[in-house]
N, C-alpha and C positions, 0 to 999 in steps of 0.2 A: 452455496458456501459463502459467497460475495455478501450475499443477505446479513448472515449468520455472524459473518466478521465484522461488519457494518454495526451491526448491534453491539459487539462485544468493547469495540471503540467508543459506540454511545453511552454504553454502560458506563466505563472508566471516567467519560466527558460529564457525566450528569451525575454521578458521584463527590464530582468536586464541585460542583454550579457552573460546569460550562458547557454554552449550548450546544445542542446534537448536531454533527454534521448530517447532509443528503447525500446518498449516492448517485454519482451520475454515471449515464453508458459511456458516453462518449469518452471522458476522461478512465473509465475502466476499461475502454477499449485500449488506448495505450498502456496504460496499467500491465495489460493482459499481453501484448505485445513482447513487455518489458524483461515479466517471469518467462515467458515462452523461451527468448532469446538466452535469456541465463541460466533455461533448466536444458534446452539442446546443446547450447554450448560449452555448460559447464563450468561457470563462473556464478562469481557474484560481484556486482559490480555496480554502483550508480549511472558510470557511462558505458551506455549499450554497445556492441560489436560492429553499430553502425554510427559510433561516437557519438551519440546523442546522451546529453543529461537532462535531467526532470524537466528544466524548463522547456529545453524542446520536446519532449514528450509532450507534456501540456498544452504549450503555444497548437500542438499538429490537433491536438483535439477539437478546436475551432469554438472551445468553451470560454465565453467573455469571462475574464477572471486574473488575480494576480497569483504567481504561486507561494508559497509557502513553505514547503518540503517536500519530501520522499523519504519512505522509511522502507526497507528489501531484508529481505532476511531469507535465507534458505534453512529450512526448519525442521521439527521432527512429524513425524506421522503417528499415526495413532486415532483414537475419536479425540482425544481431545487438544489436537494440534490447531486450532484457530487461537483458543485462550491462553496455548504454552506459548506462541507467540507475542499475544497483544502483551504475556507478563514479562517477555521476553523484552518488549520493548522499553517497554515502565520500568525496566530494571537498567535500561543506560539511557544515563542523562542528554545525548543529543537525539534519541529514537523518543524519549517522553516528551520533549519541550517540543516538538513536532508534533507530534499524535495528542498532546494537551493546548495546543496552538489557541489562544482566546479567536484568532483572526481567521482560525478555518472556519469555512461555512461547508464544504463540499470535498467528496473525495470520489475518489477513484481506486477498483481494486483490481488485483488481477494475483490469481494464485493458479499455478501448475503443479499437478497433484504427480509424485512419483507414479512410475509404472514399469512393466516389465523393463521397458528401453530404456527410461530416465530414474536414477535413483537422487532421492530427497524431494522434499518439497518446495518449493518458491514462493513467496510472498513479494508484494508491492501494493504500497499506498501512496498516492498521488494525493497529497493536500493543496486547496485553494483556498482563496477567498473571493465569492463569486463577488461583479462588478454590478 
């Protein structure tokens, strides 16, 4: 799904003429950290339950780079809840001017899919600009 969202960002990025972000682990490891912590605990939130904001999510990555933004959204489900989000974002002006960032090179994702225990879905994207 990581993959999948990845592209759907690239899509939107190379639509306009700007170039495709990479995905990285490391950075999707905190990513993934991020929705975890928001779909257990039931928030949605930039600063995590362990008061961490994006940059420290990033900086813990140990990925040489400066950051950019975060973009979180707890979402709908469905098949086609990666795209309802990305349109989601494109549709408010501080979730686009980040996810259309000329300075991102790199992201990071991390999505927590509802389940019996967790209802909704969680999204997070870490944007950088690698160094």
């Amino acid at each position: 799904m990581k993959i999948k969202l990845c592209e759907y960002v690239n899509i939107e990025r190379s639509n306009r003429s700007i170039k495709i972000v990479n995905l990285n682990d490391d950075l999707s490891f905190q990513a993934q950290r991020h929705t975890d912590d928001m779909q257990i605990n039931n928030f949605v939130s930039h600063i995590g339950s362990d008061g961490s904001d994006y940059v420290k999510r990033i900086k813990r990555s140990n990925f040489a780079c400066n950051p950019v933004g975060e973009i979180i959204l707890k979402g709908p489900g469905g098949p086609n809840c990666l795209k309802v989000a990305v349109n989601h974002w494109l549709s408010s002006p501080p979730h686009r001017e980040i996810l259309l960032d000329y300075s991102a090179t790199t992201i990071g994702i991390g999505i927590s899919m509802r389940n019996e225990k967790y209802k909704g879905n969680y999204f997070c994207i870490l944007f950088v600009k690698q160094l």
